[in-house]
N, C-alpha and C positions, 0 to 999 in steps of 0.2 A: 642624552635622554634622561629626563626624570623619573623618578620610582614611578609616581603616577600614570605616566605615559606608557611607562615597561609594560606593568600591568594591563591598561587596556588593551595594549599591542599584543599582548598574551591571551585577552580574553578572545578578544577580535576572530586570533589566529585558531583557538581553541574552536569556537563556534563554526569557522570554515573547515577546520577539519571533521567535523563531527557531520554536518551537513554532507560533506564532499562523502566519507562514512557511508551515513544513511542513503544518500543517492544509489551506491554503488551495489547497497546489500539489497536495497529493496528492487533494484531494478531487476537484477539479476533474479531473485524470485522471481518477478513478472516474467522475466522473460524464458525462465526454465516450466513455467506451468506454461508458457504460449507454445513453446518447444515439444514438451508431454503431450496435448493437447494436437497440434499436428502432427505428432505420431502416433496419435493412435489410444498413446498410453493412459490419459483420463480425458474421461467424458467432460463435455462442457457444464454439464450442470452436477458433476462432482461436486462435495462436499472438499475433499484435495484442493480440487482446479480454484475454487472461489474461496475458498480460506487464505490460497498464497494471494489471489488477487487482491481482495482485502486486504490482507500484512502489505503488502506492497505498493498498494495504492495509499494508503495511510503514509507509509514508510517513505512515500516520494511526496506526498503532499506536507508532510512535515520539514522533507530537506527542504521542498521548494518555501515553504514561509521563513526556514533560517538563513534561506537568502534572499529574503525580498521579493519571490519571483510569484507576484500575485495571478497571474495568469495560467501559471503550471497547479496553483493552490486550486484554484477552481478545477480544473481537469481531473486533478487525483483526487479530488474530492468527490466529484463524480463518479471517479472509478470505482473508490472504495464504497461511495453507495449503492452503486448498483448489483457489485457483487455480494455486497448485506443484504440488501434488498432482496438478491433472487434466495439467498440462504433460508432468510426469514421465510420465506414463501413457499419454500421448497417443503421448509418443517410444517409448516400449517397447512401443507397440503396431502403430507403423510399423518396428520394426525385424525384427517375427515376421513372416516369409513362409511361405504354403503350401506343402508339400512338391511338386515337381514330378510333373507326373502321367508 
């Protein structure tokens, strides 16, 4: 094998273990707030519950584009916007007060 070869076989390998990595961290978030969340321990529209959803939907939509897997890109993409999305919403909804009577 040539240096040049070494090297991509290095890079290559680098990048699967980084992906394989992030799969494993973010899932495992996801699936500890799903876990919390059936027992009881946070509410669905925690501030908790959709921060790790976020980190984790990001964090698998990123493994899944460092391995090509454009199908799973979309899905965690959706995941992580939906739980921005309720965050966002959540804030803008604690910030409207009633008018004083």
């Amino acid at each position: 094998m040539t240096c040049g070869r070494r090297r991509e076989a290095l890079r290559v390998d680098r990048r699967l273990v980084m992906s394989e990595l992030l799969q494993w961290t973010a899932a495992v978030i996801v699936l500890c707030a799903y876990a919390f969340l059936l027992m009881g321990l946070w509410p669905a529209l925690s501030y908790r519950y959709l921060t790790a959803n976020l980190i984790g939907g990001v964090g698998l939509c990123a493994a899944a584009a460092l391995s090509h897997q454009w199908g799973f890109v979309v899905v965690e993409s959706a995941w992580a916007a939906v739980a921005g999305w309720t965050m966002l919403s959540r804030k803008r909804a604690s910030g409207i007060r009633a008018p004083a009577a």
